[in-house]
C-alpha positions as CSV (number, residue, x, y, z in Angstrom):
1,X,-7.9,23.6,11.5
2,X,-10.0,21.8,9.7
3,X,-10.3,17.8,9.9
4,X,-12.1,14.3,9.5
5,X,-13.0,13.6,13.0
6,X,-14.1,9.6,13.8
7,X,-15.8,9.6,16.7
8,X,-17.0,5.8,16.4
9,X,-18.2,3.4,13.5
10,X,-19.6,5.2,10.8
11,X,-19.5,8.8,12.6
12,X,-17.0,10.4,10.4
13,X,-17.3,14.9,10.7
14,X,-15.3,17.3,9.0
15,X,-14.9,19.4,11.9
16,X,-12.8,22.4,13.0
17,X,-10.3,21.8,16.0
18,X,-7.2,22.3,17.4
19,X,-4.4,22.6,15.5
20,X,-1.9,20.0,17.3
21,X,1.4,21.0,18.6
22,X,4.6,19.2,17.6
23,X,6.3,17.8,20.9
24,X,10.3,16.8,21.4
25,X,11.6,15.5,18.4
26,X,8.0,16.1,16.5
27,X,7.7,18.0,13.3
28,X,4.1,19.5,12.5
29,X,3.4,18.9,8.7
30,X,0.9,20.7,6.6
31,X,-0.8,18.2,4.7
32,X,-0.9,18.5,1.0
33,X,-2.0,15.4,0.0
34,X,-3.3,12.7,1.4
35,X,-4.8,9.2,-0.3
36,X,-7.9,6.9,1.0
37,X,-6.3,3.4,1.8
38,X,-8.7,0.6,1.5
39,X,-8.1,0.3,4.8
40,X,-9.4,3.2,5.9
41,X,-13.0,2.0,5.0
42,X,-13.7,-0.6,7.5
43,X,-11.7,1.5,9.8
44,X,-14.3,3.9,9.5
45,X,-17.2,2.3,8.6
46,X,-17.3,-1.0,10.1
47,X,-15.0,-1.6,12.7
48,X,-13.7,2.0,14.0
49,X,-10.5,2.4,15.1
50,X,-8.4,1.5,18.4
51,X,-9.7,4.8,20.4
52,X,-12.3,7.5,20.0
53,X,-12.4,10.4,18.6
54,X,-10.0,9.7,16.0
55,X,-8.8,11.4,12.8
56,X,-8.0,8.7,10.1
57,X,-5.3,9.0,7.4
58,X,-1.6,7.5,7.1
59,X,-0.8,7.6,3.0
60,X,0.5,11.2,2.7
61,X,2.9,14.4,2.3
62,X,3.2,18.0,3.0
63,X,5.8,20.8,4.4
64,X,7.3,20.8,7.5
65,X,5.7,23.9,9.2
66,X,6.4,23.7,12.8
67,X,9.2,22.4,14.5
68,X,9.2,20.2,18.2
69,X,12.1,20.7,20.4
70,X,15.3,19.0,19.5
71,X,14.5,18.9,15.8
72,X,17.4,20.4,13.3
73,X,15.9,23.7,12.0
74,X,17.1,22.7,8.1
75,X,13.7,20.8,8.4
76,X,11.5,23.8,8.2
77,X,10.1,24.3,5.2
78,X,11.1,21.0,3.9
79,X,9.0,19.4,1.7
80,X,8.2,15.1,3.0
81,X,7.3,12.1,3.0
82,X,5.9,10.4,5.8
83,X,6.4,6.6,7.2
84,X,3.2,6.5,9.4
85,X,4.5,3.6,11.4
86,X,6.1,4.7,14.5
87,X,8.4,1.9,16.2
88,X,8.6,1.5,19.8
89,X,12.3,1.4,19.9
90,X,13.1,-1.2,22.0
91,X,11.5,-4.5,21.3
92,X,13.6,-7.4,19.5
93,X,12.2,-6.7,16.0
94,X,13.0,-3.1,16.7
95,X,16.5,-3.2,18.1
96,X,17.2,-5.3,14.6
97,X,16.4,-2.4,12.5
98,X,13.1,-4.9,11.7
99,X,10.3,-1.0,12.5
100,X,8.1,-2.9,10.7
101,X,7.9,-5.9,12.7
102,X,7.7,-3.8,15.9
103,X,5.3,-5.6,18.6
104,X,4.4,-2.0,20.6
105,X,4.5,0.1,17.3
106,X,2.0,3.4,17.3
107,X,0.7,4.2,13.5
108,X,-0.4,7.6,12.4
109,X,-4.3,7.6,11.1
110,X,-5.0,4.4,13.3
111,X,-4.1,4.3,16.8
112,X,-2.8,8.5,16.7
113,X,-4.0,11.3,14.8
114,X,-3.7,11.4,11.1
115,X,-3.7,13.3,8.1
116,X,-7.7,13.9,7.0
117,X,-6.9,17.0,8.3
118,X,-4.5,20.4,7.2
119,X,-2.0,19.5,10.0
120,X,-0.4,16.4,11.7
121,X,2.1,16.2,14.3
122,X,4.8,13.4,13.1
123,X,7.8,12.2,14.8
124,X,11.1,13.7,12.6
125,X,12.3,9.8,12.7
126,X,9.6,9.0,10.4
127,X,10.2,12.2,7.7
128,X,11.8,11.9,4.4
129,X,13.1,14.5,2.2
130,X,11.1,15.2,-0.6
131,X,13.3,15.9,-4.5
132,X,12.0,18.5,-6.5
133,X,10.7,15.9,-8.9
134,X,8.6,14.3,-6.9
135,X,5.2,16.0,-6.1
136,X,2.9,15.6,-3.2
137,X,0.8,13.1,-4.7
138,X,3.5,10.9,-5.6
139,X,4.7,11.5,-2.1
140,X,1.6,10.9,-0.9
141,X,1.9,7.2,-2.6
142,X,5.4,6.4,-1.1
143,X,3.3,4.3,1.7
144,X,1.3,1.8,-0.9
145,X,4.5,2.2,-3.4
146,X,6.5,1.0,-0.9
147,X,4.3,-1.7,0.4
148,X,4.6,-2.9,-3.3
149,X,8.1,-3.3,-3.0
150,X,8.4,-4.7,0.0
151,X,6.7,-7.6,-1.5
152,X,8.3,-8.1,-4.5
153,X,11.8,-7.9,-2.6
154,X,10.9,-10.4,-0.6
155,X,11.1,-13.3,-3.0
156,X,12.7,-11.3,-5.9
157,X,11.9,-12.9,-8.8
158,X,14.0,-12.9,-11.7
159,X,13.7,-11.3,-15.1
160,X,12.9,-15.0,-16.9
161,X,10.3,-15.8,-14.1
162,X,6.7,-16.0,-15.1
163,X,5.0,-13.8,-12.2
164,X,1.0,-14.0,-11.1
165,X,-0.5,-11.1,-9.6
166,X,-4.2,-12.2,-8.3
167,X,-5.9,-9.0,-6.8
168,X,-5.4,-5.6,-9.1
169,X,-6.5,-3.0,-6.5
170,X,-3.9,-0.3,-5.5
171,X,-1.2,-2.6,-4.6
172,X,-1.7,-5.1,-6.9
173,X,-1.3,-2.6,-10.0
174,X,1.6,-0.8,-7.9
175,X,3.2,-4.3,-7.6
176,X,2.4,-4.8,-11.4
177,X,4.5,-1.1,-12.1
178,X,7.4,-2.1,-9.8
179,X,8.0,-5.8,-11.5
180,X,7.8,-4.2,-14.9
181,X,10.3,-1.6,-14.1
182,X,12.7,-4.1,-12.4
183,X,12.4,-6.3,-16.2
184,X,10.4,-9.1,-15.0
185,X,8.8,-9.6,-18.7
186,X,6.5,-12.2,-17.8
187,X,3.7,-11.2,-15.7
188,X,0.3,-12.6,-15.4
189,X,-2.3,-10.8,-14.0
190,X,-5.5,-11.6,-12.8
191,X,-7.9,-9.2,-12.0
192,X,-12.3,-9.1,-12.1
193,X,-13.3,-5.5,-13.0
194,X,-13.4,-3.7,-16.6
195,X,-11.5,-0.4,-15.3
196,X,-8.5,-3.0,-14.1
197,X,-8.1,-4.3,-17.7
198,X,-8.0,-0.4,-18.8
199,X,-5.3,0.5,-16.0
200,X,-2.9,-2.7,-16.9
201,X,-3.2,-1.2,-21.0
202,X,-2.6,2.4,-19.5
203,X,0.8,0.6,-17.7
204,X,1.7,-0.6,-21.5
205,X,1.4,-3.9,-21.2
206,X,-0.4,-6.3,-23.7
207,X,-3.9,-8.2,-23.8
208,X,-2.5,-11.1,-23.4
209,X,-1.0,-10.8,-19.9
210,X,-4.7,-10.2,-18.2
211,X,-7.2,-12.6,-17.2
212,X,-10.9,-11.7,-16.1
213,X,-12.0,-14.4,-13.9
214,X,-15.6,-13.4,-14.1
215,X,-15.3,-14.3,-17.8
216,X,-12.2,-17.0,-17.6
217,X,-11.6,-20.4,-15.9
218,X,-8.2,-19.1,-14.4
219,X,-6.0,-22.1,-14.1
220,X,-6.6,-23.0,-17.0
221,X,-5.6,-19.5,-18.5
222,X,-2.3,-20.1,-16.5
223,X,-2.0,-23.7,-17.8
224,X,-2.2,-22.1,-21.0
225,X,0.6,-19.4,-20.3
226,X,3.1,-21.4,-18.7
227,X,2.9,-24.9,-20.8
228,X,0.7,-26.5,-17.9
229,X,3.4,-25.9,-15.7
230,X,2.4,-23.0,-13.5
231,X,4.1,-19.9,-12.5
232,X,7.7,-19.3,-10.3
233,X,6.0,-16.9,-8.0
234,X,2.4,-16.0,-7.2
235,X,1.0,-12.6,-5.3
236,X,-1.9,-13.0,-3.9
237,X,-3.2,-9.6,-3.0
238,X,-6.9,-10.0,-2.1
239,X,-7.2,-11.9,1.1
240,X,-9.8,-14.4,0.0
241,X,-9.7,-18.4,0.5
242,X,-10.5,-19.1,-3.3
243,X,-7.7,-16.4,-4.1
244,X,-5.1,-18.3,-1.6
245,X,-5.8,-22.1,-3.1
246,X,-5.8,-20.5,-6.8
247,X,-2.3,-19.1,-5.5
248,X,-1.1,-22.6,-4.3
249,X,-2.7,-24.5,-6.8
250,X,-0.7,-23.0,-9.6
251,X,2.6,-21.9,-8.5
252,X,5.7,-24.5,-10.3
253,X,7.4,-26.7,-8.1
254,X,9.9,-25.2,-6.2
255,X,7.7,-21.5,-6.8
256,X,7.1,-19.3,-4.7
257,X,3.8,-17.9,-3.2
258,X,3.4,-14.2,-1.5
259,X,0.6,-13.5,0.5
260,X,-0.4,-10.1,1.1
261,X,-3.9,-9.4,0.6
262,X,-5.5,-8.5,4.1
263,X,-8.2,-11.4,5.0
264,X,-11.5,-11.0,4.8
265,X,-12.5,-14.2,7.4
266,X,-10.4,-17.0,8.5
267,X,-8.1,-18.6,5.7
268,X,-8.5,-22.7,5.2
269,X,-6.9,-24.6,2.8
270,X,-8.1,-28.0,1.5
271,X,-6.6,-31.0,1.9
272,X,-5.4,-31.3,-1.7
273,X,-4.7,-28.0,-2.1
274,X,-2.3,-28.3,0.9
275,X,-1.0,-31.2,-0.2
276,X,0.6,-29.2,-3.3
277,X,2.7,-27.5,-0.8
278,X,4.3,-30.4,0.3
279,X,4.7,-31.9,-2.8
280,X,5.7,-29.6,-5.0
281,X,8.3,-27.8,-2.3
282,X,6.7,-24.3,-2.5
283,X,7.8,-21.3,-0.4
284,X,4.9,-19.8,1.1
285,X,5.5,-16.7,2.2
286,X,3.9,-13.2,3.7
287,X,4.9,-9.6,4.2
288,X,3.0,-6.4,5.8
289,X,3.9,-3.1,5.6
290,X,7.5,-1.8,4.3
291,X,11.2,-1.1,5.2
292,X,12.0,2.4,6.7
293,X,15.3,2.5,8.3
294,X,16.8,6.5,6.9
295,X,18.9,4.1,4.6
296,X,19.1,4.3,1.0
297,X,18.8,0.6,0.3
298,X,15.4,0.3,2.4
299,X,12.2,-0.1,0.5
300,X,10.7,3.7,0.5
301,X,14.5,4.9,-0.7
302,X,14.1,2.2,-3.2
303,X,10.8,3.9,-4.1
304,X,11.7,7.7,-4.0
305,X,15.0,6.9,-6.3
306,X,12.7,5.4,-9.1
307,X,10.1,8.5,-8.7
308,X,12.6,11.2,-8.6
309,X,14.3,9.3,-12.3
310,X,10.5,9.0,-13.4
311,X,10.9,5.4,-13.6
312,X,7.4,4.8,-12.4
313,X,4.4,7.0,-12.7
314,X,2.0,6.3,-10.0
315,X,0.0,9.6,-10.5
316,X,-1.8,7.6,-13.7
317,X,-3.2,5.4,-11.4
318,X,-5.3,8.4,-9.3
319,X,-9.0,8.3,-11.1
320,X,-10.4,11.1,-8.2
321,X,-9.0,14.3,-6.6
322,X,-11.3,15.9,-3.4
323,X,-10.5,19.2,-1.8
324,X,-10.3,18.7,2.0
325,X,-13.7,19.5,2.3
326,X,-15.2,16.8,-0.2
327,X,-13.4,14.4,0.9
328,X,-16.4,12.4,2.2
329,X,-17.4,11.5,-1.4
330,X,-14.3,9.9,-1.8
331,X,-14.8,7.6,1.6
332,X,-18.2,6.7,0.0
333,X,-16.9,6.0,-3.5
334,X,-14.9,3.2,-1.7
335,X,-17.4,1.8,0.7
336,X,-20.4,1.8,-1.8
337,X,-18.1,1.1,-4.9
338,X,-21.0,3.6,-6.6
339,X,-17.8,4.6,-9.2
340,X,-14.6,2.4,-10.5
341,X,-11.6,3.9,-8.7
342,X,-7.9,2.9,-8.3
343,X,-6.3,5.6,-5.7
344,X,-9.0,8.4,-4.4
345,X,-6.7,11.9,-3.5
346,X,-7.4,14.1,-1.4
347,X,-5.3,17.6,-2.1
348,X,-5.5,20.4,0.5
């Protein structure tokens, strides 16, 4: 088969090898779509993965094509999602249904073979049916889509909360879709590229709610839109020191602030800044990954049920489609940022 093969920083091949072979309780999926995660990048480029070679690639879908001893046969053929997080089983987190706290977890595309490639083995634990309404690169979404959620369940704002979302990348405009559709009507949004303003007007919303901070002195856009009061919960989705204070120093006392933008360097807080935790009795708050527990109240269920309704469109926010084979352009697009981009698909 054909694959991305990462054989250390920066040495990324299309490459043909061996088509794996599903083991006990392992279902082998043909990909059929598969989406660049931002971080996929460094994982590539700058800080290579956990072993060598490697073949990157956890946000996707495809059929069930071969099936691993133990495994019902009704999956063959089935069309899935795929939870790339695979639990250890038997660590606290774990034995309180917790996967995606696990302390010993494996994780498809990072620390095991992923899906840059036409085949991926996948244990049937992680699988979930597909609906007819849903297509592979929605499927292929049900990771970020779900990482979305994740967040905004934990701290659930209401529909009369005024809700900041600082960082308008994937998951901030995913988180932006999701708040919408639950009927949180006042949302904020801060983002610093011309292509973000275009995707929150493609979403529906107004002018009004967005906020260039190359062009805008932020708080005081938020003083503004809340009567100097700030907002009841802020996301903070890009990982950045400046991005965290703004966060802190802006949320209403008694609000709420979610972080879940990866870090770029170590996070500090000044004093002040700090301070407004204290006095102002905020909740401050982070989340990683999502809920996958084969029930229909966890986060990717919540997810797929909103997709199959069409309650959420998250195909408007793909701006590139690569065949297997070009899908190096679509890893440079993203390191060099030579082209604006949301989510970069790859369809085999």
């Amino acid at each position: 088969m054909k694959a991305w093969v990462l054989h250390d920083i920066g040495s990324l091949k299309l490459e043909d090898v061996q088509k794996p072979v599903p083991g006990k309780q392992e279902v082998l999926v043909r990909v059929k779509a598969a989406g660049i995660c931002g971080s996929d990048i460094p994982r590539i480029y700058q800080n290579g993965a956990y072993s060598h070679p490697l073949i990157p690639g956890h946000e996707f879908s495809g059929i069930a094509a071969e099936l691993g001893e133990g495994v019902d046969e009704s999956w063959l053929g089935q069309r899935v999602g795929v939870f790339p997080l695979i639990p250890c089983g038997t660590c606290m987190s774990c034995k309180r249904k917790l996967y995606e706290m696990c302390r010993n977890y494996s994780y498809i595309g990072s620390r095991r073979d992923g899906a840059f490639a036409e085949y991926v083995t996948v244990p049937v634990s992680n699988l979930l049916p597909l609906p007819d309404a849903v297509s592979f690169e929605e499927a292929a979404m049900l990771e970020p889509m779900a990482v979305a959620v994740h967040a905004m369940r934990r701290v659930c704002p209401s529909g009369t909360d005024t809700v900041a979302i600082c960082g308008l990348g994937t998951i901030g405009l995913l988180l932006t879709m999701f708040l919408a559709e639950a009927g949180v009507q006042n949302l904020l949004l801060i983002g610093n590229k011309d292509f973000q303003e275009q995707a929150v007007k493609n979403l529906g919303l107004p002018d009004a709610v967005y906020c260039d901070s190359r062009r805008e002195n932020v708080p005081q856009w938020i003083a503004e839109h809340t009567n100097g009061s700030g907002v009841d919960v802020f996301f903070e989705c890009v990982g950045r020191n400046e991005t965290y204070a703004l966060a802190v120093q802006n949320t209403a006392p008694l609000g709420k602030v979610l972080l879940m933008g990866n870090p770029f360097a170590d996070m500090h807080l000044p004093r002040d800044i700090y301070w407004k935790i204290l006095r102002n009795q905020l909740t401050v708050t982070g989340t990683w990954n999502s809920t996958f527990v084969q029930e229909a109240d966890d986060d990717w269920h919540y997810v797929l049920e909103r997709l199959a309704e069409k309650r959420v469109a998250p195909a408007e926010l793909i701006t590139h489609r690569f065949s297997v084979d070009g899908l190096e352009r679509g890893f440079h697009i993203m390191r060099d940022k030579t082209e604006d981009y949301v989510k970069i698909m790859g369809t085999f």
